[in-house]
C-alpha positions as CSV (number, residue, x, y, z in Angstrom):
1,X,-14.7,-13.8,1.1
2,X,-13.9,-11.8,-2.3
3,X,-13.3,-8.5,0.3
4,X,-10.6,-10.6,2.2
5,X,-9.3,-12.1,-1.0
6,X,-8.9,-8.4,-2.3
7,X,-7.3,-6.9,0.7
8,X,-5.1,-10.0,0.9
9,X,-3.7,-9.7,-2.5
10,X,-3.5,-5.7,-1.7
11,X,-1.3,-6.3,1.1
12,X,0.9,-8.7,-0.7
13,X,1.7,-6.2,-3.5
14,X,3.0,-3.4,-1.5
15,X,5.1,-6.0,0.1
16,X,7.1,-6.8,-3.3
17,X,7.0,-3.0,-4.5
18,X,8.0,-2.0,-1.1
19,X,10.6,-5.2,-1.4
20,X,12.1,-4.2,-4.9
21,X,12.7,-0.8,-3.5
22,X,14.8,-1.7,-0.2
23,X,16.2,-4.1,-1.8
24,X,18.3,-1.3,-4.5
25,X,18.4,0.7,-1.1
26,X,20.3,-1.4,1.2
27,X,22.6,-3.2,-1.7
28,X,23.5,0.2,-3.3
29,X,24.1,1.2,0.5
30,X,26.5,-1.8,1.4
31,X,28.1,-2.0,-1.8
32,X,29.6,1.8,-1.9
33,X,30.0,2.0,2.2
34,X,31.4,-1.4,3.1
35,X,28.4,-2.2,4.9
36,X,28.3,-5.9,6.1
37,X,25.8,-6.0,7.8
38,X,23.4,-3.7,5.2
39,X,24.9,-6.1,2.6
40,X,23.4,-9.1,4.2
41,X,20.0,-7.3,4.7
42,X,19.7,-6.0,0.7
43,X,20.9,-10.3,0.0
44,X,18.1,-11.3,2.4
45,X,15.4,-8.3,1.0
46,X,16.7,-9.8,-2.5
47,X,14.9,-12.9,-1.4
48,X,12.1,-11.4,0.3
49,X,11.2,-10.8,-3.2
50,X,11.0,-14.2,-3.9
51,X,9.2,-15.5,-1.0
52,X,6.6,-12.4,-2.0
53,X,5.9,-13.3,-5.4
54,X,5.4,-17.2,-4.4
55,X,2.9,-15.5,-1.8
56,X,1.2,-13.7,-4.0
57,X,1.2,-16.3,-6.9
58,X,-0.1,-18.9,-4.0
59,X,-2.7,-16.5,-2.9
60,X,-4.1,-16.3,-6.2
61,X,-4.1,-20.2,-6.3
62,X,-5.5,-20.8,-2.9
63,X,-8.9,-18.6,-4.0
64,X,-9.3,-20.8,-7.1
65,X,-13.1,-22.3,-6.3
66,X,-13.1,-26.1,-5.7
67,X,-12.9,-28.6,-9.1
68,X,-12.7,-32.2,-9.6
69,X,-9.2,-32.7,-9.3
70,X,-8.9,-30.6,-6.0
71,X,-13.1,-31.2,-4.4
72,X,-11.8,-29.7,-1.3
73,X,-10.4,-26.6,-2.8
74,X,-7.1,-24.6,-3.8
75,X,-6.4,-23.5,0.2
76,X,-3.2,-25.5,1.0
77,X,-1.8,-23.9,-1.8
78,X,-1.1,-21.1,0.6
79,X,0.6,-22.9,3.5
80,X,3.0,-24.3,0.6
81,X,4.3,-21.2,0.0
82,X,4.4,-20.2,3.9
83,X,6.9,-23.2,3.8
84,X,8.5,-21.9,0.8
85,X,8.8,-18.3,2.9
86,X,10.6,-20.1,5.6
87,X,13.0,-22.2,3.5
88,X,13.9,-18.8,1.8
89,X,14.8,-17.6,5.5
90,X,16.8,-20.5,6.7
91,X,19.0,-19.9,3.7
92,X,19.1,-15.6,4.4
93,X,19.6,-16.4,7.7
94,X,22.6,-19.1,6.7
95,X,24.2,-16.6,4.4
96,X,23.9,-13.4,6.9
97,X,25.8,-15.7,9.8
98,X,28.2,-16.8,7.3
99,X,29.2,-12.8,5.9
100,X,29.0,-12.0,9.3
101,X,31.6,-14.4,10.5
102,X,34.0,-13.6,8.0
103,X,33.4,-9.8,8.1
104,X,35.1,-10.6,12.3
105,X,38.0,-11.9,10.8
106,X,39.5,-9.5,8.6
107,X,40.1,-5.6,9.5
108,X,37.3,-3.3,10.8
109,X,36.0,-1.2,8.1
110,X,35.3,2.5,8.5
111,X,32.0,3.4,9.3
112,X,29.8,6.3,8.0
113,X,26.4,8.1,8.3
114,X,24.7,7.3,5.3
115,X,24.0,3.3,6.0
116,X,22.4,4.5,9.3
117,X,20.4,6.5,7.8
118,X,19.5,3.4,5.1
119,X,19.4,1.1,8.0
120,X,16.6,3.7,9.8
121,X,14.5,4.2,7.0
122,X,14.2,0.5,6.3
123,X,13.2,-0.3,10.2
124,X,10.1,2.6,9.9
125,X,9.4,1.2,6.1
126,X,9.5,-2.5,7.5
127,X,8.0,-1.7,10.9
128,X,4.7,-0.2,9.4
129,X,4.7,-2.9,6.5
130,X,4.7,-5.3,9.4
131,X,2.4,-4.2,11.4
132,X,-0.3,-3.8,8.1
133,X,0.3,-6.9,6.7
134,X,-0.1,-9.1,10.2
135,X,-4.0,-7.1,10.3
136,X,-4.6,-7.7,7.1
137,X,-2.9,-11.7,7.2
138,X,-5.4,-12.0,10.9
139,X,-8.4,-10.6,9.4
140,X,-8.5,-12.7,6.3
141,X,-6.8,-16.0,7.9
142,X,-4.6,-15.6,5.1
143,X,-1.7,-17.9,5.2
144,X,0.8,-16.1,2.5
145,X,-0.1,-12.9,4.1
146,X,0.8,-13.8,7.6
147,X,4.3,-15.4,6.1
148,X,4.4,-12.4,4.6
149,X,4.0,-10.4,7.6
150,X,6.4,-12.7,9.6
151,X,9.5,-12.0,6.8
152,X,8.8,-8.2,7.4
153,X,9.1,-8.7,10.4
154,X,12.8,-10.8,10.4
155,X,13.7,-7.6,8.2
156,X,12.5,-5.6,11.4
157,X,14.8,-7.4,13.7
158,X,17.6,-7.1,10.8
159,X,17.5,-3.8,10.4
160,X,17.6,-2.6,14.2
161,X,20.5,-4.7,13.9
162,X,21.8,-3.0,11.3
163,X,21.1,0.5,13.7
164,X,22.8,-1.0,16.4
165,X,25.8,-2.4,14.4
166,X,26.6,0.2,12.4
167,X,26.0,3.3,15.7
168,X,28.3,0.9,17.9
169,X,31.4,1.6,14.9
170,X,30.6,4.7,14.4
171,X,30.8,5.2,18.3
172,X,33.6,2.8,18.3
173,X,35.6,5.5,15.9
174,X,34.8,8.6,17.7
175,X,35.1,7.3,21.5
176,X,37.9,5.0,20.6
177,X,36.5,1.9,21.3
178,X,38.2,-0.8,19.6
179,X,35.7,-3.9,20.3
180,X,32.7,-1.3,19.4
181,X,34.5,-1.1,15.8
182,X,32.8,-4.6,15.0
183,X,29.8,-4.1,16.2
184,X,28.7,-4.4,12.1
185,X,29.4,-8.0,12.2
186,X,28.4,-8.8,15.4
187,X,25.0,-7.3,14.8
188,X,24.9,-9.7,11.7
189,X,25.3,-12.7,13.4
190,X,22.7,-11.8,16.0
191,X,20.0,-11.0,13.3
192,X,20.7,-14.6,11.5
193,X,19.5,-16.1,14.9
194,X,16.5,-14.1,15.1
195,X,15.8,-15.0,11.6
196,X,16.3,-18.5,12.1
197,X,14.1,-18.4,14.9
198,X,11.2,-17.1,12.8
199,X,12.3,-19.5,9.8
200,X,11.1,-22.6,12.3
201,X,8.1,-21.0,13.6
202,X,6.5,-20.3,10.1
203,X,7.8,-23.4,9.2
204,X,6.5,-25.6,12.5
205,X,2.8,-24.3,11.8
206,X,3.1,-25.0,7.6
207,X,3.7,-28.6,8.5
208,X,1.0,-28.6,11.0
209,X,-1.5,-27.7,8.4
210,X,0.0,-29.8,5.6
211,X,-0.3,-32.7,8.0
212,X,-3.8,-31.9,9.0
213,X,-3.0,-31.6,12.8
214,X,-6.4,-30.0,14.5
215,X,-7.4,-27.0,15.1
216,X,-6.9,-25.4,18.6
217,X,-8.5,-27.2,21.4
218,X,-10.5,-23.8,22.6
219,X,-12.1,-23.8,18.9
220,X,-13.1,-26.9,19.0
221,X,-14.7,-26.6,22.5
222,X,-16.4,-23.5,21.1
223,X,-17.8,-25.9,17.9
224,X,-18.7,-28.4,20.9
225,X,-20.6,-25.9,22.6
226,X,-22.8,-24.7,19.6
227,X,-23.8,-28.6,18.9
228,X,-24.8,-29.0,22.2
229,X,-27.2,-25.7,22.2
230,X,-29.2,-27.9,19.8
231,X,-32.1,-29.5,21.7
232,X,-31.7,-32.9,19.2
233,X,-28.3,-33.4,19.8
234,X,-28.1,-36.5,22.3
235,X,-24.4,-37.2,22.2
236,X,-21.1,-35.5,20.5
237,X,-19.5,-39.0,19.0
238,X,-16.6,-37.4,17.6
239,X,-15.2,-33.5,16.6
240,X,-12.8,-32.8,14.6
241,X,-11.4,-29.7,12.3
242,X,-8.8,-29.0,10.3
243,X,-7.1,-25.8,8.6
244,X,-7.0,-25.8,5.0
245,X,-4.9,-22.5,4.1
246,X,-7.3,-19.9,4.8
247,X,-10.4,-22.1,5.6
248,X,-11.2,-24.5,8.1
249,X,-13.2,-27.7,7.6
250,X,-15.0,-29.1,10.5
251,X,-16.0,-32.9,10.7
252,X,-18.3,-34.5,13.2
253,X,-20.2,-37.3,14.3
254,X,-23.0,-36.6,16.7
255,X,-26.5,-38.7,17.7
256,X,-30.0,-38.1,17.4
257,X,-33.6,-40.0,18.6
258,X,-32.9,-43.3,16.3
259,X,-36.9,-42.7,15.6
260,X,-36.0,-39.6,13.6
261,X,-37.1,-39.5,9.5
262,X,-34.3,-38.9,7.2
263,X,-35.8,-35.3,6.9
264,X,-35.5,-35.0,10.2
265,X,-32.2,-35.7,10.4
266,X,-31.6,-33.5,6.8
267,X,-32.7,-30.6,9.2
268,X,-30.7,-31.3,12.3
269,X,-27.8,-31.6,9.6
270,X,-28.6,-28.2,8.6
271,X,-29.1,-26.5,11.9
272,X,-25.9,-27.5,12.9
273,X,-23.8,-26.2,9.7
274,X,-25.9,-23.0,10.4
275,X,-25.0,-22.4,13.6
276,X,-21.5,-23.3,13.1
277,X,-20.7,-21.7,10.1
278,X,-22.4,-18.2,11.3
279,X,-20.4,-18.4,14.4
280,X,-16.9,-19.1,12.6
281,X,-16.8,-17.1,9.5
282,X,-13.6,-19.2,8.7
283,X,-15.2,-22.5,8.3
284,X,-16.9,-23.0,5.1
285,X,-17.4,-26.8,5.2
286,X,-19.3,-29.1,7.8
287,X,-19.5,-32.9,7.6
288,X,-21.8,-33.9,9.7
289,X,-22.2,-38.2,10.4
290,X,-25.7,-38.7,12.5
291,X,-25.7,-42.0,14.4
292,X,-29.2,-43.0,16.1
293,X,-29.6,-42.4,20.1
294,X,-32.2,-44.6,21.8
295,X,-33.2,-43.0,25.7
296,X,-31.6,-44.7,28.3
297,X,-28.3,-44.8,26.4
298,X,-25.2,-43.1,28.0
């Protein structure tokens, strides 16, 4: 758990450096070229940075060991700042569409080389950041990471936007092509939908987890299938499992011979965490509730 806690935390500060840096890149860029679309992408790195250091503030939190005012740990402290991520990208998103609109309605600036060429190097820089950070956010069930991950990846869609935008006016200057002249803005606009899209996705599964909705049914038929290895078990009562930021806590109710001693029934208790907790390296709580089986019951 302290590897994945350390790899987690890694990943989440080359996200801000890497943040700060485009950030300077792509405002500088838009500023002195007239760039709308690279404009809104430095405004929407600007608060990348934010959503980063509430990730990595949160994923310091979440690792905090259990006390008596939180007995079930730090954990959730994580999906709060996945929801925090995705508020951050409504509002980018918002402010994008809005620049983007009002870029359409005022003349068609001149294009030039040099935001392409900031536009490309922040799709490799994002690209590979993505595609690290959503490992490193799946290996350690790490909730800020994978938010983390999932705003890279809204800057990916941004800035092939911005390729696409600003290589349609430059086209649209050389070839002629008024309506290609635009194709800033427009590209805009198309990237606050994407972004919007990912804003409710991170935000659908935050509330999910802060609500304590259960885990997927296929784990939960896995757990099922691990009690029932267990030559005591006589009946599953009840299953049920729940995320809580980076861990999962599983609760269950299950019978057993009534005739059994309460070290029996200790053991079974046991045998059961065992075998789930080996199986799911994820879970790191099991509350088990035996109720007494008598034969001939259904």
């Amino acid at each position: 758990m302290a590897q994945r806690h350390t790899s987690a935390l890694a990943a989440i500060w080359i996200s801000l450096i890497s943040n700060v840096l485009l950030t300077i890149i792509k405002l500088a860029a838009g500023v002195l070229f007239a760039s709308p679309v690279l404009l809104a992408d430095g405004v929407h790195n600007a608060g990348d940075i934010i959503a980063t250091v509430a990730a990595l503030t949160s994923s310091m939190v979440s690792k905090k060991p259990a006390d008596d005012d939180h007995p079930y740990g730090h954990g959730k402290a994580e999906v709060v700042a996945s929801a925090f991520v995705s508020v951050i990208l409504v509002l980018a998103a918002l402010w994008i569409g809005a620049e983007s609109i009002r870029a359409m309605n005022e003349p068609a600036g001149q294009e030039s080389w040099y935001p392409l060429i900031a536009a490309l190097v922040s799709l490799l820089w994002k690209q590979a950041l993505y595609v690290y950070t959503i490992r490193i956010g799946r290996a350690t069930n790490s909730k800020s990471v994978l938010a983390t991950a999932y705003d890279h990846l809204a800057d990916v869609y941004a800035s092939a936007a911005a390729v696409l935008g600003i290589g349609l006016g430059l086209a649209g200057e050389h070839y002629g092509w008024a309506w290609a002249t635009y194709g800033d803005p427009i590209a805009g606009i198309i990237v606050s939908l994407l972004v919007l899209k990912l804003a409710y996705e991170i935000g659908r599964d935050s509330v999910d987890i802060l609500m304590e909705r259960n885990v997927p049914a296929e784990k939960l038929e896995h757990y099922e299938q691990l009690i029932r290895n267990i030559d005591d078990i006589k009946r599953i009562d009840r299953i049920r499992a729940r995320e809580h930021g980076h861990y999962i806590m599983v609760d269950l109710r299950v019978g057993v011979p009534g005739e059994y001693s309460i070290q029996q029934g200790h053991d079974i208790s046991r045998e059961i965490k065992q075998h789930i907790m080996n199986a799911d390296s994820d879970v790191v709580e099991v509350m088990i509730h035996l109720n007494p089986w008598y034969e001939g019951e259904d």
